[in-house]
PASEBA-1860 file (N, C-alpha, C; in nm, 3 decimals):
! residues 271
1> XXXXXXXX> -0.865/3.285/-1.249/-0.822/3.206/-1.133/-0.786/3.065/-1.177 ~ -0.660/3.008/-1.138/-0.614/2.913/-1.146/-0.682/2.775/-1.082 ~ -0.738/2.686/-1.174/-0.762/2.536/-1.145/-0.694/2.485/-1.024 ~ -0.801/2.410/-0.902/-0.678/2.368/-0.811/-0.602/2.240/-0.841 ~ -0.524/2.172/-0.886/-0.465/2.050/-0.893/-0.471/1.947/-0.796 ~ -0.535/1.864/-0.858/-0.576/1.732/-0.761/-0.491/1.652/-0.691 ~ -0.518/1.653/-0.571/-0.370/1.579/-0.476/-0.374/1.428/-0.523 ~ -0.288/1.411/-0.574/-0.221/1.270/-0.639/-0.206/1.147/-0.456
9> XXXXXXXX> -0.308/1.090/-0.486/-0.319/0.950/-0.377/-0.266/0.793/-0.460 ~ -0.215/0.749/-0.411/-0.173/0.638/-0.428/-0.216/0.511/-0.343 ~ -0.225/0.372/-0.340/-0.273/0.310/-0.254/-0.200/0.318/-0.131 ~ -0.086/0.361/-0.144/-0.010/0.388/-0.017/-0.011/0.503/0.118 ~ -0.083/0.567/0.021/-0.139/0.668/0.127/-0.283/0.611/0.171 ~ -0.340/0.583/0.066/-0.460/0.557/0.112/-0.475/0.472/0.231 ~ -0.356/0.374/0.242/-0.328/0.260/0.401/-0.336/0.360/0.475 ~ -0.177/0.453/0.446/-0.135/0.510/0.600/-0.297/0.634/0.619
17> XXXXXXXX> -0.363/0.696/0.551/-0.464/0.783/0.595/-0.536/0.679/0.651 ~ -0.552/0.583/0.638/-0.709/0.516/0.744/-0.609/0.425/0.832 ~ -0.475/0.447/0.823/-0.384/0.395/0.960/-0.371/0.479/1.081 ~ -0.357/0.567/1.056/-0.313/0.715/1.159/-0.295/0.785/1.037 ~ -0.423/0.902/1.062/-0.398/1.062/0.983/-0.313/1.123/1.022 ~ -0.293/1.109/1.128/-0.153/1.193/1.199/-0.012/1.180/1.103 ~ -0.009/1.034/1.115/0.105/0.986/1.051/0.144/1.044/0.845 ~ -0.014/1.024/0.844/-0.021/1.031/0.697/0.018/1.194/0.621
25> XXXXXXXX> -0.016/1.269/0.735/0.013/1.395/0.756/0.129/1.461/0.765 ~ 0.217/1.410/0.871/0.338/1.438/0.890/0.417/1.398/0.767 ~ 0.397/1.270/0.696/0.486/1.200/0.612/0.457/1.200/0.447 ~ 0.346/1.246/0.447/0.329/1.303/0.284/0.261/1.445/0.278 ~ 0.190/1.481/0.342/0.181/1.648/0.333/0.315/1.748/0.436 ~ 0.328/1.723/0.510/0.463/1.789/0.544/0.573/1.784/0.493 ~ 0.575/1.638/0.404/0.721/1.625/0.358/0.812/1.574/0.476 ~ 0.831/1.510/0.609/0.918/1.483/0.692/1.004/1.408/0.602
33> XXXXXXXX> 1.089/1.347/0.622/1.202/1.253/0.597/1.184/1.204/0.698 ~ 1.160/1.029/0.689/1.125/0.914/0.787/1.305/0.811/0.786 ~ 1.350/0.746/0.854/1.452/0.721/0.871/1.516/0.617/0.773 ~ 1.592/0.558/0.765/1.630/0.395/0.688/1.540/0.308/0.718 ~ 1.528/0.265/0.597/1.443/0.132/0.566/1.518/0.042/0.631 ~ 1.525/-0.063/0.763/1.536/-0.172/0.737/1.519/-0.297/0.673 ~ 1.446/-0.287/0.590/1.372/-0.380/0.517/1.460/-0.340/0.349 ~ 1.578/-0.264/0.341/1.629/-0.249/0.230/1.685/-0.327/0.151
41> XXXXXXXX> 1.735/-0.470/0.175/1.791/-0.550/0.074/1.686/-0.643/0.068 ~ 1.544/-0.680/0.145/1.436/-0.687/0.084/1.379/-0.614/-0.040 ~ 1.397/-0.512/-0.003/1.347/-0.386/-0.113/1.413/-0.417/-0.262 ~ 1.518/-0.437/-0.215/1.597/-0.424/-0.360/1.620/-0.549/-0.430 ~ 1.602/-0.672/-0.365/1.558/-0.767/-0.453/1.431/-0.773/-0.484 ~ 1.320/-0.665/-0.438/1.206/-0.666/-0.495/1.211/-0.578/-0.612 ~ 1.332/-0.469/-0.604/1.327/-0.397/-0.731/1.389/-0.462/-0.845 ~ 1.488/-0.542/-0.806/1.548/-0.609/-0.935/1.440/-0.735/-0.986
49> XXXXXXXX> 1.364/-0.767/-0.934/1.272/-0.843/-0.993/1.192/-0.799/-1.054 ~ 1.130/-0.704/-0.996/1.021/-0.609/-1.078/1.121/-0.571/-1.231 ~ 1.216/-0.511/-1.220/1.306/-0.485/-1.314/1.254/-0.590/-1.404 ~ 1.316/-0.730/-1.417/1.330/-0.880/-1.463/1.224/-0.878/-1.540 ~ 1.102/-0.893/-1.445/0.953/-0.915/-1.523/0.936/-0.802/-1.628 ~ 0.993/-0.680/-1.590/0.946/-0.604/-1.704/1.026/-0.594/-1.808 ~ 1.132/-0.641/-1.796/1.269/-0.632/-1.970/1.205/-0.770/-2.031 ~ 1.131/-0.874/-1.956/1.084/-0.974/-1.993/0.960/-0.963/-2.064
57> XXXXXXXX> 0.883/-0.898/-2.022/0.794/-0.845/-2.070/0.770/-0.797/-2.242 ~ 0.898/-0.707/-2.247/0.901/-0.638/-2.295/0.990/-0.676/-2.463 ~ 1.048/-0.793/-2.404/1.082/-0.886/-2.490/1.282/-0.893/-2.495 ~ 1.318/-0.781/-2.396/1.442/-0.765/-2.376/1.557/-0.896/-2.310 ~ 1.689/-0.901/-2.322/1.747/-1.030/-2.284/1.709/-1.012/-2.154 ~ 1.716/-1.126/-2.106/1.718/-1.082/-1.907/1.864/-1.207/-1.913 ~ 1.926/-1.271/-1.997/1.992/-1.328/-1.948/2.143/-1.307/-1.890 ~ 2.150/-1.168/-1.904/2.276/-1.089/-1.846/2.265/-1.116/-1.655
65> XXXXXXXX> 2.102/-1.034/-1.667/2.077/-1.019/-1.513/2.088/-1.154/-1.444 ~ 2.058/-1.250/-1.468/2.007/-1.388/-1.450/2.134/-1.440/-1.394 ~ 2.247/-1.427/-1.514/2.405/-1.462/-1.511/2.461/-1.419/-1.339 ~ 2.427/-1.268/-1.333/2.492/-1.193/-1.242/2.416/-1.250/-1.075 ~ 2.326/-1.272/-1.051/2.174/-1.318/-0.941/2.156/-1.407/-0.935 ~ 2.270/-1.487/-0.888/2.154/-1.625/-0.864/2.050/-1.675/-0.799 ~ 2.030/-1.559/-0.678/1.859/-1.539/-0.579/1.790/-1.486/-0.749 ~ 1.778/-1.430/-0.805/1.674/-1.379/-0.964/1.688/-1.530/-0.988
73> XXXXXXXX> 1.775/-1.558/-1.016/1.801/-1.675/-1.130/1.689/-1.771/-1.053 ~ 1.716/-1.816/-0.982/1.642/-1.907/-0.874/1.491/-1.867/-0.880 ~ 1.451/-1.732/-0.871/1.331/-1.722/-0.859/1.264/-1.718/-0.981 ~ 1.311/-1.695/-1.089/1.276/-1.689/-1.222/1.234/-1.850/-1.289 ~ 1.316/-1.978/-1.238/1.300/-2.047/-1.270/1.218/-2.135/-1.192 ~ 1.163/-2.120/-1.083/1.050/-2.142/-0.993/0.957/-2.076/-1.028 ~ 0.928/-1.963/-1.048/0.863/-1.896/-1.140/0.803/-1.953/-1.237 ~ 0.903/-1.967/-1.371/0.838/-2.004/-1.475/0.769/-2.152/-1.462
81> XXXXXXXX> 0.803/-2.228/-1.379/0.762/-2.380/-1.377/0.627/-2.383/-1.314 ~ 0.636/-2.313/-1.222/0.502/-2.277/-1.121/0.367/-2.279/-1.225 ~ 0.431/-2.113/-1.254/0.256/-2.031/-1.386/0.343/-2.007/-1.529 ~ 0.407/-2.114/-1.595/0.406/-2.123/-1.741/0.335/-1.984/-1.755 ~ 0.213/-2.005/-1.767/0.094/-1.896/-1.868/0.117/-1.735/-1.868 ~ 0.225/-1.746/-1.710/0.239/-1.579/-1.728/0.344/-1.550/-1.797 ~ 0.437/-1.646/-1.863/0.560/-1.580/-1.975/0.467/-1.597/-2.124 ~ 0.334/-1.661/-2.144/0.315/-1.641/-2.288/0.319/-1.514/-2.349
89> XXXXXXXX> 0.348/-1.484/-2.461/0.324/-1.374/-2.526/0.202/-1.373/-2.613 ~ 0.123/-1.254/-2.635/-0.015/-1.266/-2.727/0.014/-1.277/-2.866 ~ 0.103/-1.338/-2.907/0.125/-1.340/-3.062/0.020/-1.300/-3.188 ~ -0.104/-1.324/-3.135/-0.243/-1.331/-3.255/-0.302/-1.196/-3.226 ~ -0.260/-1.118/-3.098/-0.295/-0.984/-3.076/-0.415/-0.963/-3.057 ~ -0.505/-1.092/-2.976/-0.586/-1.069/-2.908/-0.626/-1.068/-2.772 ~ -0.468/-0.998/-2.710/-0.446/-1.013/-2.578/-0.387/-0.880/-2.550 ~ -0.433/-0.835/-2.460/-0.332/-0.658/-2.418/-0.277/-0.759/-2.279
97> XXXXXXXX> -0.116/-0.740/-2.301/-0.023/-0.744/-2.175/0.039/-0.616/-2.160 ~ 0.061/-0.592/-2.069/0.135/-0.475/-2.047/0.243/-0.478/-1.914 ~ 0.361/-0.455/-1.893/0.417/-0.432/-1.743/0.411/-0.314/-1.693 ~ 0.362/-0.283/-1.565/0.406/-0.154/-1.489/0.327/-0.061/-1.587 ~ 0.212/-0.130/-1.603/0.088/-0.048/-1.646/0.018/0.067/-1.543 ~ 0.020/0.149/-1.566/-0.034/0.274/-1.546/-0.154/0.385/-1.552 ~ -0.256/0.361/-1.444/-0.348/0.411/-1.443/-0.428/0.539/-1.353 ~ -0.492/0.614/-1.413/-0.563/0.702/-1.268/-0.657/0.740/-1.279
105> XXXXXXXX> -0.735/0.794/-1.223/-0.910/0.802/-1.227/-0.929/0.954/-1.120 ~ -1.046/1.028/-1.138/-0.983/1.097/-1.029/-1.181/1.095/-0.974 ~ -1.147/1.109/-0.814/-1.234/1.061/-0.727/-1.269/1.193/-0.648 ~ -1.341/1.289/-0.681/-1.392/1.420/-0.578/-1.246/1.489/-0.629 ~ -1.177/1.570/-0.509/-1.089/1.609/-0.528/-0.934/1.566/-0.590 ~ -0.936/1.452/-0.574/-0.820/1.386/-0.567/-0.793/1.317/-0.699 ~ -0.689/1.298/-0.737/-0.643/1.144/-0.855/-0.557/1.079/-0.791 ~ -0.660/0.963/-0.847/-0.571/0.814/-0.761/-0.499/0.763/-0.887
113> XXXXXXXX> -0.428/0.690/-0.818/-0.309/0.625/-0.943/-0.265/0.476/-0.901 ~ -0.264/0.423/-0.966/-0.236/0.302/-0.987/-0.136/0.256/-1.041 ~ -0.015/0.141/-1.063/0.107/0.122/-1.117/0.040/-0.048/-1.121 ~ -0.015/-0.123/-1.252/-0.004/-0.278/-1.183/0.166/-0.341/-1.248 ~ 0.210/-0.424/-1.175/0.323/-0.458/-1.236/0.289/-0.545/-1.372 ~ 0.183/-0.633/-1.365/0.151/-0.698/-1.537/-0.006/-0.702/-1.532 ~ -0.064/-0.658/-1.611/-0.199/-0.619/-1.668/-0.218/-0.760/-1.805 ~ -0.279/-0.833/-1.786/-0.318/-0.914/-1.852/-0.479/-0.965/-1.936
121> XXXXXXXX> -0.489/-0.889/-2.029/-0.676/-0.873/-2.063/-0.712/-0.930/-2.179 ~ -0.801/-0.992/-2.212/-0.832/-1.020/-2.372/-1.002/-1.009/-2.376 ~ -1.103/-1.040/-2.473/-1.205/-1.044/-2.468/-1.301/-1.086/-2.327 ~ -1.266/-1.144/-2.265/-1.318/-1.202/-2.173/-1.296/-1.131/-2.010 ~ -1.187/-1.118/-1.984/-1.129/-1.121/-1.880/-1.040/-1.035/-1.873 ~ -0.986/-0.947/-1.739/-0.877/-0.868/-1.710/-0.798/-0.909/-1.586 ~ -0.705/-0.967/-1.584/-0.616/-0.982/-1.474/-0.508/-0.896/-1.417 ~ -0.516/-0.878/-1.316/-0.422/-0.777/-1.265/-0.289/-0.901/-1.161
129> XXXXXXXX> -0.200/-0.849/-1.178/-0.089/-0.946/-1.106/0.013/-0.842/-1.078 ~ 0.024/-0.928/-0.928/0.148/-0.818/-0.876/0.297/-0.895/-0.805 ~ 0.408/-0.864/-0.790/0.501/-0.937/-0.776/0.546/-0.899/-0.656 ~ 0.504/-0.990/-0.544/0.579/-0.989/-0.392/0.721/-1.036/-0.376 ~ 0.787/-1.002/-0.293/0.941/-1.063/-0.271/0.922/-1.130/-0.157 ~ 0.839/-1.142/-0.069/0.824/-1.191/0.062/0.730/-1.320/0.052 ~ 0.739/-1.395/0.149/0.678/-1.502/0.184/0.480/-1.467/0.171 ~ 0.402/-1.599/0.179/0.291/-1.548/0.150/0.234/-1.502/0.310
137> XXXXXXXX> 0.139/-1.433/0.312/0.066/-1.386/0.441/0.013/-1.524/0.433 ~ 0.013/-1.513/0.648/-0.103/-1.606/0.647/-0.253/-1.547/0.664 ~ -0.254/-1.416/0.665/-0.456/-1.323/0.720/-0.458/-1.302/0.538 ~ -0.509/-1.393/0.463/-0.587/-1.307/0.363/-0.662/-1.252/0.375 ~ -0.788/-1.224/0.444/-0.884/-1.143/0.541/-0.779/-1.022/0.513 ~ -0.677/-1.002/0.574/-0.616/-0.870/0.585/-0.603/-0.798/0.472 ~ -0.534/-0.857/0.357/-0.460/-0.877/0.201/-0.616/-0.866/0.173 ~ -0.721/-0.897/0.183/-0.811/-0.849/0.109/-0.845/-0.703/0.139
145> XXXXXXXX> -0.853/-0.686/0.275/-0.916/-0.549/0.294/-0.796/-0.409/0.281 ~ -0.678/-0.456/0.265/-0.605/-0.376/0.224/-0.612/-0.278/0.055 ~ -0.531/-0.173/0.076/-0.584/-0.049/0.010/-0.516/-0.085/-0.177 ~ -0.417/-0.159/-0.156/-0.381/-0.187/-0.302/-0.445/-0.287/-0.317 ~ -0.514/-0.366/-0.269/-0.619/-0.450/-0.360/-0.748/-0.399/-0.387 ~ -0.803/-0.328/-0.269/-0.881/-0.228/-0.315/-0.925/-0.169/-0.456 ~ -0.844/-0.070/-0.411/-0.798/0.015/-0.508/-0.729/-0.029/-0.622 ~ -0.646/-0.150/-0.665/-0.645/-0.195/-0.813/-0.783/-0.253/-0.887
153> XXXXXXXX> -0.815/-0.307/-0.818/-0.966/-0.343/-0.872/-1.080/-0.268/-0.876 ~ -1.086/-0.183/-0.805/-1.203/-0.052/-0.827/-1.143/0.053/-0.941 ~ -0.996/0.075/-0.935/-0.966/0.158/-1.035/-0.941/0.075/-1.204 ~ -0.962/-0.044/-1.187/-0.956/-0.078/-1.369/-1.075/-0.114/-1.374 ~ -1.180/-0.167/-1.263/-1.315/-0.156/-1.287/-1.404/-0.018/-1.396 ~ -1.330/0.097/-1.275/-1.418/0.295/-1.349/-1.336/0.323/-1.505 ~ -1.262/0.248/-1.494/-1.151/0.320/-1.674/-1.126/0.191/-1.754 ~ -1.212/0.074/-1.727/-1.187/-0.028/-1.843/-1.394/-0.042/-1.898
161> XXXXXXXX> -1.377/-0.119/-1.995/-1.559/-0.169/-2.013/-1.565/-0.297/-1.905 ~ -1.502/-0.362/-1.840/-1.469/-0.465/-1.802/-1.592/-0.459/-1.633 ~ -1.693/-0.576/-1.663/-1.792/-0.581/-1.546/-1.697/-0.616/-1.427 ~ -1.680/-0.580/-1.310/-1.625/-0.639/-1.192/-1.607/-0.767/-1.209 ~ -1.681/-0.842/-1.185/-1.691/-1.001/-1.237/-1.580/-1.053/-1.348 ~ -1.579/-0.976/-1.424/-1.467/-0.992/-1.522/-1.332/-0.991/-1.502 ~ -1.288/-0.913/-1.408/-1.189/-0.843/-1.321/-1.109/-0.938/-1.242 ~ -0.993/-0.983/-1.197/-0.941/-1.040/-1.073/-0.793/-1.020/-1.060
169> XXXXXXXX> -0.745/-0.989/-0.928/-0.593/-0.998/-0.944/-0.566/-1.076/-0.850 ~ -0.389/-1.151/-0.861/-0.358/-1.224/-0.842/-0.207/-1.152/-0.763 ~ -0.170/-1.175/-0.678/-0.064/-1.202/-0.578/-0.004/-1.273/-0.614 ~ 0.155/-1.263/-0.650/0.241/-1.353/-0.651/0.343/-1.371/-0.556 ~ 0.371/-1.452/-0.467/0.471/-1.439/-0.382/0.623/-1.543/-0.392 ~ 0.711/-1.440/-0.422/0.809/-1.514/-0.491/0.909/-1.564/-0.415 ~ 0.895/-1.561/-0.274/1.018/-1.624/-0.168/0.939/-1.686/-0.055 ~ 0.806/-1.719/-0.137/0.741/-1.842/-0.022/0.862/-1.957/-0.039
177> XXXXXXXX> 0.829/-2.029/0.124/0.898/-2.156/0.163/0.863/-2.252/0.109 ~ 0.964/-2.323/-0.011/0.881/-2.450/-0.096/0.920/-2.403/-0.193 ~ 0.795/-2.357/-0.221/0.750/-2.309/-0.328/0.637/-2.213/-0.378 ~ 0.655/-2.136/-0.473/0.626/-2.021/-0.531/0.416/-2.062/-0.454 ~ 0.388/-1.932/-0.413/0.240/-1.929/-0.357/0.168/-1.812/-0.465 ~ 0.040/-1.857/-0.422/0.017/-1.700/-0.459/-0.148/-1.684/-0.410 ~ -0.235/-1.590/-0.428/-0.363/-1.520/-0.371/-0.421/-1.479/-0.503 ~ -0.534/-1.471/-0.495/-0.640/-1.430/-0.600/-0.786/-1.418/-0.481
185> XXXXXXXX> -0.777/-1.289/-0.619/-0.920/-1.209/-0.540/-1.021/-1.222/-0.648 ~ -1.120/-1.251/-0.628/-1.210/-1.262/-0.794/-1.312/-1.123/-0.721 ~ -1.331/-1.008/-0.868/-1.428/-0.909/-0.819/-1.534/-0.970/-0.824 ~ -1.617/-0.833/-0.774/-1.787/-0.839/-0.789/-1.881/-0.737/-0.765 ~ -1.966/-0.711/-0.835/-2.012/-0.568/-0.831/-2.052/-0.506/-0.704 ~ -2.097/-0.614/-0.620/-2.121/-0.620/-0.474/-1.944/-0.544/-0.417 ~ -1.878/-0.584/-0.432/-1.753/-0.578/-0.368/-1.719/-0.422/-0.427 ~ -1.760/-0.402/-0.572/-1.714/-0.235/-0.643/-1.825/-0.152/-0.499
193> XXXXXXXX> -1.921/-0.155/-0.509/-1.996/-0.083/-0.438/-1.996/-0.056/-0.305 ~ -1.913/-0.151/-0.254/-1.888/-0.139/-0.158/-1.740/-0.068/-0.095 ~ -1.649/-0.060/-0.202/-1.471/-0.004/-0.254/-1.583/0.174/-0.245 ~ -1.625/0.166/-0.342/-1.645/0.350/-0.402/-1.738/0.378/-0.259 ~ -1.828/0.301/-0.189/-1.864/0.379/-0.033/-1.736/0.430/0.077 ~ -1.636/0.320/0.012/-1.550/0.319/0.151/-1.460/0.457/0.121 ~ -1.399/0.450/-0.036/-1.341/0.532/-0.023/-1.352/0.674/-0.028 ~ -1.507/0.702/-0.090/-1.577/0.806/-0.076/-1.558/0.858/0.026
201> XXXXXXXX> -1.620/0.786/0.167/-1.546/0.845/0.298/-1.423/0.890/0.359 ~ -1.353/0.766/0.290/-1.223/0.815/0.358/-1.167/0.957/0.291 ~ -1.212/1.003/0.151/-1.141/1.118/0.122/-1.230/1.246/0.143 ~ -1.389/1.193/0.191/-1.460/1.343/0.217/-1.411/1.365/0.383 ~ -1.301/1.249/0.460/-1.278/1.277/0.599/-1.180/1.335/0.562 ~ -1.060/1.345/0.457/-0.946/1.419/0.461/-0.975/1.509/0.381 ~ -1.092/1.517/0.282/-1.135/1.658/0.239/-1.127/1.767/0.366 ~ -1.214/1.735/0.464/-1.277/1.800/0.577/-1.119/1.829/0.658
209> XXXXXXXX> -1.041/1.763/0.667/-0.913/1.823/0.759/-0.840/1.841/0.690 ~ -0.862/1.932/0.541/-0.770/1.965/0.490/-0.878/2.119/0.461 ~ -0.975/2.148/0.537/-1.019/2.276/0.505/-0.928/2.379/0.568 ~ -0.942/2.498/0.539/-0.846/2.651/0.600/-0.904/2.649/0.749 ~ -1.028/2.591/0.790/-1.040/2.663/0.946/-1.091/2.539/1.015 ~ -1.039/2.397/0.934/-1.016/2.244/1.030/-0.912/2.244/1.147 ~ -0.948/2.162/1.250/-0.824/2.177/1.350/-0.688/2.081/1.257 ~ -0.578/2.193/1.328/-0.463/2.101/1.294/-0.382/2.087/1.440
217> XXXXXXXX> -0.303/2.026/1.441/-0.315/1.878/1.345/-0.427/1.755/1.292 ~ -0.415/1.672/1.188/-0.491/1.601/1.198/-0.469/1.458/1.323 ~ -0.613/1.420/1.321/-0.635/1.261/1.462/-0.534/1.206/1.467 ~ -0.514/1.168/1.584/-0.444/1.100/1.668/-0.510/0.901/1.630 ~ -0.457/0.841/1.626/-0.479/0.676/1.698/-0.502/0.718/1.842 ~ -0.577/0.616/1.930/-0.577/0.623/2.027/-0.439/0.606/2.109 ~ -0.379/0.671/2.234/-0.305/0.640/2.332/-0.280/0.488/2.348 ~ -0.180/0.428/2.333/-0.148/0.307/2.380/-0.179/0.225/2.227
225> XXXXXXXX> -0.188/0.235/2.118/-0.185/0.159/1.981/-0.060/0.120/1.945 ~ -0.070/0.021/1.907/0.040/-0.079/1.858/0.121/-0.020/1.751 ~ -0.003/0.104/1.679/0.085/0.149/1.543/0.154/0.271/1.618 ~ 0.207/0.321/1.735/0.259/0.409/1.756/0.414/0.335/1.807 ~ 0.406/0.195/1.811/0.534/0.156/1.913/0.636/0.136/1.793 ~ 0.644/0.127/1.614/0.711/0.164/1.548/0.689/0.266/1.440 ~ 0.622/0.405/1.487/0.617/0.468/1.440/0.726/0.584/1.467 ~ 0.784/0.611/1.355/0.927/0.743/1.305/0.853/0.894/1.381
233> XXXXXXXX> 0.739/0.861/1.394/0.706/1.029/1.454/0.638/1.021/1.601 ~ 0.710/0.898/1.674/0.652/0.894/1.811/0.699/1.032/1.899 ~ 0.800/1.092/1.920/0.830/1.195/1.963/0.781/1.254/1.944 ~ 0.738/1.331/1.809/0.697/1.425/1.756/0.529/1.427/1.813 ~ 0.482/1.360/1.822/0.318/1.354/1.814/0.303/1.307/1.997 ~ 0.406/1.316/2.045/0.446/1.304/2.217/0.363/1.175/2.277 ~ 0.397/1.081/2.167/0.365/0.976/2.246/0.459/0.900/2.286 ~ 0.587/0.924/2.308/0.678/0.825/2.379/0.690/0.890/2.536
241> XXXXXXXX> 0.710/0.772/2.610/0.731/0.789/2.758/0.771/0.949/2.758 ~ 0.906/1.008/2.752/0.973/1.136/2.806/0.861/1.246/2.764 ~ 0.815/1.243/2.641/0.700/1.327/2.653/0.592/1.331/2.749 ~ 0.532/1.213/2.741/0.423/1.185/2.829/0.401/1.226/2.953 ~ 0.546/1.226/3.006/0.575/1.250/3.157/0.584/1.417/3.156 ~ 0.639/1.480/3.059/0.636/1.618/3.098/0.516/1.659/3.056 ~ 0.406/1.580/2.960/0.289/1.667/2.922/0.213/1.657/3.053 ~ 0.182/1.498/3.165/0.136/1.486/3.249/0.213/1.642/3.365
249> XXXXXXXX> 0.317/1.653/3.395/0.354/1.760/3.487/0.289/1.840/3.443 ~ 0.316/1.882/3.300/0.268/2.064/3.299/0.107/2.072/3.324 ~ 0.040/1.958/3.291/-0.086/1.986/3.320/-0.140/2.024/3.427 ~ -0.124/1.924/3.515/-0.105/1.993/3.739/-0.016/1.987/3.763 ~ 0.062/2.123/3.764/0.166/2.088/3.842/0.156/2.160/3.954 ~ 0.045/2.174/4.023/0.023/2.210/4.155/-0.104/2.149/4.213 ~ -0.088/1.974/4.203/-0.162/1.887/4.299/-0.012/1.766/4.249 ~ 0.034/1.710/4.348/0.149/1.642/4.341/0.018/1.468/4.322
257> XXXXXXXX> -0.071/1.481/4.380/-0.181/1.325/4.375/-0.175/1.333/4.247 ~ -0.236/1.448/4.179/-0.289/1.457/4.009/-0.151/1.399/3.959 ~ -0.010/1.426/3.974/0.024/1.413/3.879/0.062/1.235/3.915 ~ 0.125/1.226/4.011/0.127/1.066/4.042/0.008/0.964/3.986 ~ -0.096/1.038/3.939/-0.209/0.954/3.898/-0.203/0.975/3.766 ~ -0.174/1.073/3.722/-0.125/1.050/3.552/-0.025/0.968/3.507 ~ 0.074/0.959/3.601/0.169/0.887/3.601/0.172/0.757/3.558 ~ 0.089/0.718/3.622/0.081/0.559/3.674/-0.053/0.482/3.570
265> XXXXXXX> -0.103/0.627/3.480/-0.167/0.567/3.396/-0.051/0.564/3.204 ~ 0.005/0.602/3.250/0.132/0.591/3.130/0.189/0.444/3.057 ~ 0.152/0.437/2.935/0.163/0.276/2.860/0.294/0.237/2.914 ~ 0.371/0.117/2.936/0.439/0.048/2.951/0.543/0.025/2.840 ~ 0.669/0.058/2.818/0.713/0.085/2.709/0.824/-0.071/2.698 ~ 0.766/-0.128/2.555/0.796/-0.247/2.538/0.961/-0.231/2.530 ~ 1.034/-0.330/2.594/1.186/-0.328/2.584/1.233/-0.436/2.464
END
């Protein structure tokens, strides 16, 4: 009998599963196709940067790209003036840099995986740094409890020698207003122990609705959540108005009060 193969999680699922399972369901175990990105020429000056840092990295010209971008060009040189320290190279080779370093660990059923864009470590210390295209948040509260900070720091915590404490990554945000911002999280073993409770749960809850005789579909968000008013599978999961109204009919449709009272309890659909 064949080994079962561990479902490959990423921090990105790991959001959308403790966002709406529903959602997380439809859009990486079903496979749906979700619509156009609006957010696409965001996207893609986040990919050509990521690009940048890593031919840079790597010791390749970037001054072709640079020539062609003058939004790169611009950010590269705000950039370098900002954090100097992140273009040094380890010349004496007592430094591991790496770009778009690559890691995974595997947790119960699952392997998680990790991508950091620059991994920065020497005797002392391991830094993790990641490259935003967007302005900085103002809820770090949020940016902390979110699943890729999480999860980069619990996963080079279990696969490096490196004590939590040792550990920190850094946010870079490269189209703050001004000038270049950025976030740092410093670990702590307090903080690991508290990552491996959380996520322990969250995957023995999608262990459990991913058994042969769990109900499907998986949970709902509650009726009336904010994450359903731009969500790609509001139809589908019948939470937009036209549904609502025919799920309320078919339910009584022989007390005309019942249904006028379902009615009138129906969310308000933002224009």
């Amino acid at each position: 009998m064949l080994a079962q193969i561990p479902l490959r999680l990423s921090q990105g699922h790991l959001n959308l599963l403790e966002r709406c399972p529903r959602q997380f369901q439809h859009s990486f175990l079903n496979q749906l196709t979700a619509p156009a990105n609006p957010e696409q020429e965001r996207l893609t000056l986040g990919s050509r940067f990521h690009l940048l840092m890593q031919q840079q990295e790597m010791g390749l010209p970037i001054e072709p790209l640079l020539q062609q971008d003058a939004e790169l060009q611009r950010c590269m040189i705000a950039f370098s003036e900002i954090a100097p320290d992140i273009f040094l190279t380890a010349a004496d080779g007592q430094m591991f840099r790496e770009s778009e370093h690559y890691r995974t660990l595997q947790v119960q059923d699952y392997l998680l995986t990790v991508v950091y864009d620059l991994l920065i470590a020497d005797g002392a210390k391991a830094q993790i740094l990641d490259w935003k295209t967007y302005p900085k948040p103002a809820n770090k509260e949020k940016l902390a409890n979110h699943w890729q900070t999480l999860l980069y720091l619990y996963v080079l915590a279990e696969t490096s020698d490196y004590q939590p404490e040792q550990i920190s990554m850094t946010y870079w945000f490269i189209q703050s207003e001004g000038k270049l911002q950025n976030i740092k999280f410093n670990y702590s073993h307090a903080q690991h122990i508290a990552n491996t409770k959380k996520l322990d749960s969250l995957l023995c809850q999608l262990t459990n609705w991913l058994q042969p005789d769990a109900l499907d579909p998986f949970p709902q968000v509650p009726v009336g959540s904010k994450i359903c008013d731009k969500c790609q599978y509001v139809t589908r999961c019948g939470r937009d108005l036209h549904s609502q109204v025919i799920t309320n009919q078919t339910t009584d449709s022989n007390s005309v009060d019942s249904t006028l009272q379902n009615l009138a309890t129906i969310q308000e659909v933002m224009l």
